[in-house]
Biopython code that builds the backbone (N, CA, C, O; Angstrom):
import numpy as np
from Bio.PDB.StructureBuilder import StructureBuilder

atoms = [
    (1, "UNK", "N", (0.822, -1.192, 0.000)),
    (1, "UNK", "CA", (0.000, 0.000, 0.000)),
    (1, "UNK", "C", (0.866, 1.256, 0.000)),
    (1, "UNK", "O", (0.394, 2.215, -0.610)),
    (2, "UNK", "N", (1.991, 1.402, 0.552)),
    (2, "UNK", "CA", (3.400, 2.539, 0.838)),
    (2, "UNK", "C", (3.542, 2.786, -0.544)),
    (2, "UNK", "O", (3.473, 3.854, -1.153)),
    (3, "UNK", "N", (3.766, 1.555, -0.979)),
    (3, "UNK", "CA", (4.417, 2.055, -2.735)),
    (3, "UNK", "C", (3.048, 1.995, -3.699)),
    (3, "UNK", "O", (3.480, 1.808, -4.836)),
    (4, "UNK", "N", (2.087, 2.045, -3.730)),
    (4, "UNK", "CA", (1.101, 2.120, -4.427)),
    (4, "UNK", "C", (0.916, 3.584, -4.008)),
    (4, "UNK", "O", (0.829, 4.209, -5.066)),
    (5, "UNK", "N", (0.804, 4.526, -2.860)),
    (5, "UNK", "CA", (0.325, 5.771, -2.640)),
    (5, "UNK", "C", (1.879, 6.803, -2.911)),
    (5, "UNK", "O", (1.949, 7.941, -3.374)),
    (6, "UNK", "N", (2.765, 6.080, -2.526)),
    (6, "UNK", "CA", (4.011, 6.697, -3.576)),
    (6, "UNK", "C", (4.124, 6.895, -4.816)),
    (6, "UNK", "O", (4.791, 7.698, -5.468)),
    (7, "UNK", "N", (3.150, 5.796, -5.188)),
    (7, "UNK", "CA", (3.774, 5.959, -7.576)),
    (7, "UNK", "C", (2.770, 6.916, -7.859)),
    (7, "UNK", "O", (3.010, 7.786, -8.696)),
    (8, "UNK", "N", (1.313, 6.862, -7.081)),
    (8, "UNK", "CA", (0.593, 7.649, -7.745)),
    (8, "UNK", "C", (0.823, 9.058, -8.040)),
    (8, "UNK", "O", (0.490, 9.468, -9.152)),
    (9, "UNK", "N", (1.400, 9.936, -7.109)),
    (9, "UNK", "CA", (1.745, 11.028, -7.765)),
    (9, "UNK", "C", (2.335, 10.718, -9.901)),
    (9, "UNK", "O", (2.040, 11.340, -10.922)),
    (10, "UNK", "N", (3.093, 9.658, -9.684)),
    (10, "UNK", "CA", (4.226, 9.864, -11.290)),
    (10, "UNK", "C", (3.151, 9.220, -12.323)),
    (10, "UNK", "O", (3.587, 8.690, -13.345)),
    (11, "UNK", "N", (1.222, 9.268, -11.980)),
    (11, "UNK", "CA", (0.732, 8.623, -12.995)),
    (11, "UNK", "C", (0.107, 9.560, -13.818)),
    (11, "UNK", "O", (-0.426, 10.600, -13.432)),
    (12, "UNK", "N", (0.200, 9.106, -15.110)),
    (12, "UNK", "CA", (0.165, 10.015, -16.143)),
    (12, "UNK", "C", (-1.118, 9.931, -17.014)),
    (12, "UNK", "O", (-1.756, 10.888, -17.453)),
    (13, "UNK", "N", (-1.391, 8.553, -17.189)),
    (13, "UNK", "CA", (-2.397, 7.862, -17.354)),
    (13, "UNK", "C", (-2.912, 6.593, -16.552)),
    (13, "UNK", "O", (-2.237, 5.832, -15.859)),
    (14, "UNK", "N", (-4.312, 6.551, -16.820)),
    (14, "UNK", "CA", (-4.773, 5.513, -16.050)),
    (14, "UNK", "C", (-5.773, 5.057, -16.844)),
    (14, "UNK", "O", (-6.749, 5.747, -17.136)),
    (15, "UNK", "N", (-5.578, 3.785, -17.267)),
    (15, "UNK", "CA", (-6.872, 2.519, -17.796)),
    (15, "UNK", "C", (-7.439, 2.071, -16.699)),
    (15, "UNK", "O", (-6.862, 1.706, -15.675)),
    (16, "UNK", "N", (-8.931, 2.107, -16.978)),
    (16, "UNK", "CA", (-9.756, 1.130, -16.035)),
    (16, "UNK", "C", (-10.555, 0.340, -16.359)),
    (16, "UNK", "O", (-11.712, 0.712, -16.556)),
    (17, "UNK", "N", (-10.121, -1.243, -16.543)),
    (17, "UNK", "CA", (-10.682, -2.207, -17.494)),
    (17, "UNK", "C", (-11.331, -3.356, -16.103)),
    (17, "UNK", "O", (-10.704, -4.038, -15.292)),
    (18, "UNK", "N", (-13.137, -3.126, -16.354)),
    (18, "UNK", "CA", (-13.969, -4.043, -15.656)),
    (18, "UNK", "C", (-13.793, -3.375, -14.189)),
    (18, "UNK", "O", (-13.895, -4.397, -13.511)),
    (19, "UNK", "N", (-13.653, -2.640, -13.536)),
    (19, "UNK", "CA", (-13.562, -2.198, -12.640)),
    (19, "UNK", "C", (-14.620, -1.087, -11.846)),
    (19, "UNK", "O", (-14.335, 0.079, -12.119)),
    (20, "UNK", "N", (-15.467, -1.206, -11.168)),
    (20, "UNK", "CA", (-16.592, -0.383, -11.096)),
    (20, "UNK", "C", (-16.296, 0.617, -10.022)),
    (20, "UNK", "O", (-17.189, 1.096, -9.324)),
    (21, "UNK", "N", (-14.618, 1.025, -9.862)),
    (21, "UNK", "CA", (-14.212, 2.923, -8.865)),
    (21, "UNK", "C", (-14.559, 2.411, -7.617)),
    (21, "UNK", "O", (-14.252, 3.230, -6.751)),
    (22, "UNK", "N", (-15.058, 1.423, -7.163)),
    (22, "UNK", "CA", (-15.579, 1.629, -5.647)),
    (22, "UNK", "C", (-14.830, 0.925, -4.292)),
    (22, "UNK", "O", (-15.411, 0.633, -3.246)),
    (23, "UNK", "N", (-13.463, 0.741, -4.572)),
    (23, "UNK", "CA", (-13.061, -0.020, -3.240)),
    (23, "UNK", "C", (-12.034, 1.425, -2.576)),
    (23, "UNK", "O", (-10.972, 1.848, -3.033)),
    (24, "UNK", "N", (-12.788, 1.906, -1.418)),
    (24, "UNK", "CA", (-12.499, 3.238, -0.614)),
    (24, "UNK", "C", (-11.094, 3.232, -0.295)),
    (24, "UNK", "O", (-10.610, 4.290, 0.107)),
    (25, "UNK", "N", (-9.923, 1.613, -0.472)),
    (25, "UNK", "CA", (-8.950, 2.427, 0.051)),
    (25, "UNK", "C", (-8.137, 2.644, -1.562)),
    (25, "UNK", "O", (-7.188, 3.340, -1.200)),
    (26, "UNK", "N", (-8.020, 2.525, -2.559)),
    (26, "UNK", "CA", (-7.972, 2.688, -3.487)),
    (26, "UNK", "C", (-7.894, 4.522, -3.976)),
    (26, "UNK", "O", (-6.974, 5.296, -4.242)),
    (27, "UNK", "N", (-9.512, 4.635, -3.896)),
    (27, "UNK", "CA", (-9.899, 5.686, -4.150)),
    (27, "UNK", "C", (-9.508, 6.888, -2.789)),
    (27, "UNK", "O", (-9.265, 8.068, -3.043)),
    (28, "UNK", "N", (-9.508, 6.547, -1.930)),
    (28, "UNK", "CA", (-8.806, 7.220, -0.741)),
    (28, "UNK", "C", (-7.363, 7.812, -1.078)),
    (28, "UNK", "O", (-6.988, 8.893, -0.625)),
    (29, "UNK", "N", (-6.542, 6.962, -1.963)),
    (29, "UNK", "CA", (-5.420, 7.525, -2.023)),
    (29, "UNK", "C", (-5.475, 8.913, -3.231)),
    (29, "UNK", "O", (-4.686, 9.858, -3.222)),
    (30, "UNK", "N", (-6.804, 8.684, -4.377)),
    (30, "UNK", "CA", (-6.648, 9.659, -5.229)),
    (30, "UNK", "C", (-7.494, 11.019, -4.584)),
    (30, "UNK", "O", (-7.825, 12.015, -5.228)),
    (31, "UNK", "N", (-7.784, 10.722, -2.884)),
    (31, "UNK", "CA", (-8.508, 12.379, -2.538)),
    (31, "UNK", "C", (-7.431, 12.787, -1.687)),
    (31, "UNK", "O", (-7.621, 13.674, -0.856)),
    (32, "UNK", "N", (-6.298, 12.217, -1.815)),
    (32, "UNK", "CA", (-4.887, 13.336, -1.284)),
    (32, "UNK", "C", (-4.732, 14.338, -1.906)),
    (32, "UNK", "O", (-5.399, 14.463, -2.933)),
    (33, "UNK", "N", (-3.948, 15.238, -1.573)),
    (33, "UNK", "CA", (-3.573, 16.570, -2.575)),
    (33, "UNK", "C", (-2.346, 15.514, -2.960)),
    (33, "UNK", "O", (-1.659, 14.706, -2.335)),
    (34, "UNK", "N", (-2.478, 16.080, -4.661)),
    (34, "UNK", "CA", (-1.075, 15.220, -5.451)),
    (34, "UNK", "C", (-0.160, 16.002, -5.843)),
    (34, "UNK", "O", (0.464, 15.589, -6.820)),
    (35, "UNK", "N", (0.226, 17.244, -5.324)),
    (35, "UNK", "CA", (1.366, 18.580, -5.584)),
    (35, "UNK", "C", (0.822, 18.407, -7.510)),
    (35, "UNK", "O", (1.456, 17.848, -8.405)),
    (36, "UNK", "N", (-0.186, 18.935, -7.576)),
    (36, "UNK", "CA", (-0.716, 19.185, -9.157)),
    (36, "UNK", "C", (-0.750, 18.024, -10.034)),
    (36, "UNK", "O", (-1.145, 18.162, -11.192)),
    (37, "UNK", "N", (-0.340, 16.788, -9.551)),
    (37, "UNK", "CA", (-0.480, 15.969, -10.431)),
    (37, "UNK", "C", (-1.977, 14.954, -10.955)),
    (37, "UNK", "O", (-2.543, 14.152, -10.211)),
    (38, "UNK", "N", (-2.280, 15.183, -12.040)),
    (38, "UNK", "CA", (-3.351, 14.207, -12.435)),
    (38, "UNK", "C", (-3.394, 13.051, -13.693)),
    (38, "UNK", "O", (-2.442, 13.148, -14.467)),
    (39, "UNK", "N", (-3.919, 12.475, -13.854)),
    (39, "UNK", "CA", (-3.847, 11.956, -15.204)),
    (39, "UNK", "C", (-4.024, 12.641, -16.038)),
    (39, "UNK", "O", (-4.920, 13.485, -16.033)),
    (40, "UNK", "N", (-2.967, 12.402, -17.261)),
    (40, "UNK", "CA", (-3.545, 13.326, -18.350)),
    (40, "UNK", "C", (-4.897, 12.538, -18.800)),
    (40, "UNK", "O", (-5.904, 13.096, -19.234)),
    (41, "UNK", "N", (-4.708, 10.923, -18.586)),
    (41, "UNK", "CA", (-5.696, 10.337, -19.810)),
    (41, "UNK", "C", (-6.312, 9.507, -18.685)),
    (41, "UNK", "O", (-5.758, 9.091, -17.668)),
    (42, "UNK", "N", (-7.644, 9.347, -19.106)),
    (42, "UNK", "CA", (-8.264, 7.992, -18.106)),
    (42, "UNK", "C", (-9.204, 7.635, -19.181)),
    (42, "UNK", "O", (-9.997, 8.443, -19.664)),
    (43, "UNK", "N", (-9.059, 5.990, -19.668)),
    (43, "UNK", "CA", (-9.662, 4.943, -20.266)),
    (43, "UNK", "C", (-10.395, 4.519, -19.390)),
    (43, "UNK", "O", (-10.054, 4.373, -18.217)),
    (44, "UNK", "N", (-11.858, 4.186, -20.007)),
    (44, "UNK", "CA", (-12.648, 3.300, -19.041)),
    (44, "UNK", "C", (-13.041, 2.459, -19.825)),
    (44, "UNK", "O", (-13.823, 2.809, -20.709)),
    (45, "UNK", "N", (-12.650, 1.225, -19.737)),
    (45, "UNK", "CA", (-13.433, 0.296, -20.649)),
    (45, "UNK", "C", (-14.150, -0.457, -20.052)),
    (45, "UNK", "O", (-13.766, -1.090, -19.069)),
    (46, "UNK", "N", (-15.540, -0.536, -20.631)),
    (46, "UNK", "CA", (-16.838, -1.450, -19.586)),
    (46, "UNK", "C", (-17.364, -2.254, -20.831)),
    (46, "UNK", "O", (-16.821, -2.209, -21.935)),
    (47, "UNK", "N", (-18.731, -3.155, -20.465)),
    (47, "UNK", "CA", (-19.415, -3.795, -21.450)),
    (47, "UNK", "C", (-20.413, -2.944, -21.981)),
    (47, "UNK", "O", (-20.831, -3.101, -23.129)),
    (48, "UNK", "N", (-20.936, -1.810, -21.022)),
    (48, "UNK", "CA", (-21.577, -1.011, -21.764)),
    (48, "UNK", "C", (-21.422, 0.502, -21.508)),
    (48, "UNK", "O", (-20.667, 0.928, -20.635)),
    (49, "UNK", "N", (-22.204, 1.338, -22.344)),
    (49, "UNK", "CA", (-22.078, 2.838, -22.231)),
    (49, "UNK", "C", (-22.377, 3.297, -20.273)),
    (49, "UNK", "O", (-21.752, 3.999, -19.479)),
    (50, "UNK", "N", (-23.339, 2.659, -20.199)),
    (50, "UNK", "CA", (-24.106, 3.316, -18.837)),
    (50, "UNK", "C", (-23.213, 2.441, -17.648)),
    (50, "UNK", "O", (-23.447, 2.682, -16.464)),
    (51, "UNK", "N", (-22.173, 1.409, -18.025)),
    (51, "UNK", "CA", (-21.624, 0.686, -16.904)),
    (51, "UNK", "C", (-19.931, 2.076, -16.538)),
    (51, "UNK", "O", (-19.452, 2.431, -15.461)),
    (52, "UNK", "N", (-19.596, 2.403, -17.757)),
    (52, "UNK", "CA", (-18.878, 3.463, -18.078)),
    (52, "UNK", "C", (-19.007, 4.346, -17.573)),
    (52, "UNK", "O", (-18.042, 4.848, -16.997)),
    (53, "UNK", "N", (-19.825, 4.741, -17.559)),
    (53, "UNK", "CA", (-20.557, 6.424, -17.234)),
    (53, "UNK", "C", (-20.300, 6.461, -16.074)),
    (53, "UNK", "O", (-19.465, 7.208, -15.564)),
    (54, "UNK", "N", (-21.265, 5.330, -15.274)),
    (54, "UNK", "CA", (-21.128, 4.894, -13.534)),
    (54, "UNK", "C", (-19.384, 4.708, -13.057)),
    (54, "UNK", "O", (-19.026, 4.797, -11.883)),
    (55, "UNK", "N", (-18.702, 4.516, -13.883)),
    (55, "UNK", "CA", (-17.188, 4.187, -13.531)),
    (55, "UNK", "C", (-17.020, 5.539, -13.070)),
    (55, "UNK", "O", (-16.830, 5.823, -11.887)),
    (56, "UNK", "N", (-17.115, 6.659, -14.332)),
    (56, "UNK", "CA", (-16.769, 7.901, -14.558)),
    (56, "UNK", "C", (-17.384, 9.079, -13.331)),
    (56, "UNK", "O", (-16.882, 10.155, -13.004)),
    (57, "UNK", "N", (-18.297, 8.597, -12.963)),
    (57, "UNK", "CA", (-18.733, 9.391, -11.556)),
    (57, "UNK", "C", (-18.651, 8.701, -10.435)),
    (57, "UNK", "O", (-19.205, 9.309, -9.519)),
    (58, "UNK", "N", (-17.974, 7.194, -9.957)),
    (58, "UNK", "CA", (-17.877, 7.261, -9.330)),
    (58, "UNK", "C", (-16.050, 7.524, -9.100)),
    (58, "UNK", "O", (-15.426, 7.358, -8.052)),
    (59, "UNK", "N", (-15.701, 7.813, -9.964)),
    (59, "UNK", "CA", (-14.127, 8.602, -10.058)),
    (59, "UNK", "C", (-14.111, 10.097, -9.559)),
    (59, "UNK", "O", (-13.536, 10.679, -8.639)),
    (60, "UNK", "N", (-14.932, 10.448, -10.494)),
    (60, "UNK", "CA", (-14.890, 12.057, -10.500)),
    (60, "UNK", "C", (-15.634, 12.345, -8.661)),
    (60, "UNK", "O", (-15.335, 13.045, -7.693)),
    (61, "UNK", "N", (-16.318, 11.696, -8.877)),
    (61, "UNK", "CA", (-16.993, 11.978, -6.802)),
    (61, "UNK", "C", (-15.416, 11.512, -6.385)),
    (61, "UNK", "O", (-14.777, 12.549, -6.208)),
    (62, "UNK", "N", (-14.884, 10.767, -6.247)),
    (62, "UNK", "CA", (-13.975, 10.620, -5.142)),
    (62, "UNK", "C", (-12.481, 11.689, -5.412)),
    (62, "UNK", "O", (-11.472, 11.811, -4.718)),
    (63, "UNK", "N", (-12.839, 12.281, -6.583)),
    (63, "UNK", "CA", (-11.465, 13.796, -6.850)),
    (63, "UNK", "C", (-10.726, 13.567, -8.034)),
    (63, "UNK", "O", (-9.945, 14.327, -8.607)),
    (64, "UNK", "N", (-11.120, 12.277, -8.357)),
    (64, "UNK", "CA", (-10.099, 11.759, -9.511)),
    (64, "UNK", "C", (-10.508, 12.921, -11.114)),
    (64, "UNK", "O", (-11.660, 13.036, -11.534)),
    (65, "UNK", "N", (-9.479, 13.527, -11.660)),
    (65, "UNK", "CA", (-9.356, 14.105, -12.379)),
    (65, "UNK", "C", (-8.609, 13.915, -13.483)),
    (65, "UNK", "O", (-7.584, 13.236, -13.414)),
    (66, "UNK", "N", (-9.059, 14.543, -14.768)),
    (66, "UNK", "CA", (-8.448, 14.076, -16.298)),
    (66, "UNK", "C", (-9.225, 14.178, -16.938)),
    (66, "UNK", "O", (-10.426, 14.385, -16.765)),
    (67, "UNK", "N", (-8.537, 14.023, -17.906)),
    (67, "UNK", "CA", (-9.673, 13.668, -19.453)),
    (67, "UNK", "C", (-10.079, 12.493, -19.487)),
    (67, "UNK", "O", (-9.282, 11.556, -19.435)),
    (68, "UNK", "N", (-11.526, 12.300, -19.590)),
    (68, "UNK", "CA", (-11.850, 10.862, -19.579)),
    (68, "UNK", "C", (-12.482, 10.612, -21.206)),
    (68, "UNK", "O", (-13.150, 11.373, -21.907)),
    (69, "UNK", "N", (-11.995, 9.287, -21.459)),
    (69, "UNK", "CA", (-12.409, 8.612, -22.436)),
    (69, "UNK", "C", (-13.407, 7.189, -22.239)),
    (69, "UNK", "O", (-13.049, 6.455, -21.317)),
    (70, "UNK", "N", (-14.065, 6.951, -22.668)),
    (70, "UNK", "CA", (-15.205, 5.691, -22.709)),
    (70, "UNK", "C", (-15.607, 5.249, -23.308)),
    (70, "UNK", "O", (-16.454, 5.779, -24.027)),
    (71, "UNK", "N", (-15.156, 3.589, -23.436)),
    (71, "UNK", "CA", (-15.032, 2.243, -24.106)),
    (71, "UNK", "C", (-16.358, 1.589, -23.911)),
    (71, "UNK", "O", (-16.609, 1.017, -22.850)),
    (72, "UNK", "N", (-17.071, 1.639, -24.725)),
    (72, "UNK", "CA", (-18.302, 0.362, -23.859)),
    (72, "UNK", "C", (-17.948, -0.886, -24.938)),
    (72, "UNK", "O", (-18.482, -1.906, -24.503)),
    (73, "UNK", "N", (-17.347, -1.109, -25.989)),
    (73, "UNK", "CA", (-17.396, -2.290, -26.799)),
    (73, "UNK", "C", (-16.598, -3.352, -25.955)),
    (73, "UNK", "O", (-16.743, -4.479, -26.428)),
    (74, "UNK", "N", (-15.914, -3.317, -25.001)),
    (74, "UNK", "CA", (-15.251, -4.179, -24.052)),
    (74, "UNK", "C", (-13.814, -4.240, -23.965)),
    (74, "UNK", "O", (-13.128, -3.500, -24.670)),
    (75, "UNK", "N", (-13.210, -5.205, -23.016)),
    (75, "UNK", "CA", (-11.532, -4.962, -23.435)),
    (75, "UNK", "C", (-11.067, -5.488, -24.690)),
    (75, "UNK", "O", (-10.360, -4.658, -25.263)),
    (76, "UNK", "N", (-11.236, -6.809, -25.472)),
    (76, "UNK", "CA", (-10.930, -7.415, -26.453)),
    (76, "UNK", "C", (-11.212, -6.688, -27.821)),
    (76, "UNK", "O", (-10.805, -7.208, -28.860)),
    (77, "UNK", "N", (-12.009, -5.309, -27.847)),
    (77, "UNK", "CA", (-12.126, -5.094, -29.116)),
    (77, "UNK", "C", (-11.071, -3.731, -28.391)),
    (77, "UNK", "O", (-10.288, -3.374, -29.271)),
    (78, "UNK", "N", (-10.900, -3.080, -27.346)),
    (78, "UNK", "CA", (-10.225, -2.285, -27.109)),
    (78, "UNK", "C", (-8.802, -2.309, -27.571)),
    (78, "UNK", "O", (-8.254, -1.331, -28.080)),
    (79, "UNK", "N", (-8.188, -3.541, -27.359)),
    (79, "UNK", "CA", (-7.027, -3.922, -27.316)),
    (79, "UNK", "C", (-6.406, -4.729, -28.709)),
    (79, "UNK", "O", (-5.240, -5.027, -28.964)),
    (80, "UNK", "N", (-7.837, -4.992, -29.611)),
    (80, "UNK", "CA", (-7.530, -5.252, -30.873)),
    (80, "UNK", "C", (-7.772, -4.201, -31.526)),
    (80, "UNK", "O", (-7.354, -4.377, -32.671)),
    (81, "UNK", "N", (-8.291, -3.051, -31.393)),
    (81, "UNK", "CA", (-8.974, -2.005, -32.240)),
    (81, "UNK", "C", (-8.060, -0.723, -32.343)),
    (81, "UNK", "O", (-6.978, -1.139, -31.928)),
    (82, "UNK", "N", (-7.907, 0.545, -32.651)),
    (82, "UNK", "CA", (-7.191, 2.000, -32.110)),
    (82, "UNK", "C", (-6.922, 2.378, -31.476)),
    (82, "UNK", "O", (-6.017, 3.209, -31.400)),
    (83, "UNK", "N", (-7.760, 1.839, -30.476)),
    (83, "UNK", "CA", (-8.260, 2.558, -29.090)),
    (83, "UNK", "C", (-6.781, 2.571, -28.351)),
    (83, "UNK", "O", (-6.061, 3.551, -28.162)),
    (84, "UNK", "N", (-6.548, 1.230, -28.001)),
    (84, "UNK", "CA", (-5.194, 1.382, -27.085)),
    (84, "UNK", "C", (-4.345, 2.032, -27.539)),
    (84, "UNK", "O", (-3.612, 2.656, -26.771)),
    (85, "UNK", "N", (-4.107, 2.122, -29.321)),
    (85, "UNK", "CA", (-2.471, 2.734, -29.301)),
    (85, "UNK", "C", (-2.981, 4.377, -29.302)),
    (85, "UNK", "O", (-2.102, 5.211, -29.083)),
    (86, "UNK", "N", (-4.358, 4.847, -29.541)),
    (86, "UNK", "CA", (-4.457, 5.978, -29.385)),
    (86, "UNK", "C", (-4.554, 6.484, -27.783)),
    (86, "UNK", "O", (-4.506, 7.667, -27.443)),
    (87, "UNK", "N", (-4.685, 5.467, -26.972)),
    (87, "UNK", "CA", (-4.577, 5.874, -25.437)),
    (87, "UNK", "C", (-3.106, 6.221, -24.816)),
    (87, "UNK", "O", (-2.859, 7.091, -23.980)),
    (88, "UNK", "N", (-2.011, 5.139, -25.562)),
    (88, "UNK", "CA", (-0.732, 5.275, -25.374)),
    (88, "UNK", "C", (-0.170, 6.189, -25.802)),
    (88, "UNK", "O", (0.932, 6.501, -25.350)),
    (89, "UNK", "N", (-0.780, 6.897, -26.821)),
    (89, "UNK", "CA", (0.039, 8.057, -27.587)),
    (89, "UNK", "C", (0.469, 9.035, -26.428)),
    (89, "UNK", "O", (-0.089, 8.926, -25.336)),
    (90, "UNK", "N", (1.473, 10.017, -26.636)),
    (90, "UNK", "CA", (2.051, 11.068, -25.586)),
    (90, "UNK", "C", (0.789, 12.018, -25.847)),
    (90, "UNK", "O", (0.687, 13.088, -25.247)),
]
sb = StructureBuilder()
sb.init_structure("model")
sb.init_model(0)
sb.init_chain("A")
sb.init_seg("    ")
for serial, (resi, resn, name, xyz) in enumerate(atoms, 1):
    if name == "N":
        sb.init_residue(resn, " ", resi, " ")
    sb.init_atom(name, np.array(xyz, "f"), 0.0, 1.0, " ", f" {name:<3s}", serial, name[0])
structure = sb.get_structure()
């Protein structure tokens, strides 16, 4: 948990594949002050639009900040499709 609330300041981006934002100590670490740091990019990839959406607020309620992007076709077309290398881009 030491080095998980240490790296987060150096994250730049963040994918969130099947994951529904809600385990508090997780999200606890992104309502620290991060000396200005946020993601530039946050991927959400779900099975659908409205499972997405729910990712996306329950991020943004707990402080998490960025540009968000949203996947509902799933991870396998994510990761065969644009999507990822356009997420990786600088």
């Amino acid at each position: 948990m030491a080095q998980l609330e240490a790296d987060i300041p150096l994250v730049t981006k963040l994918l969130v594949i099947g994951w529904r934002a809600t385990e508090p100590h997780f999200l606890e670490f992104w309502k620290k002050p991060r000396a200005g740091s946020v993601p530039d990019k946050i991927a959400i990839v779900a099975g659908g639009s409205g499972q997405a959406e729910q990712v996306q607020e329950n991020l943004m309620a707990a402080g998490v900040q960025g540009k968000f992007d949203l996947f509902d076709s799933g991870f396998s077309q994510f990761v065969t499709g644009p999507e990822l290398a356009r997420f990786l881009e600088d």
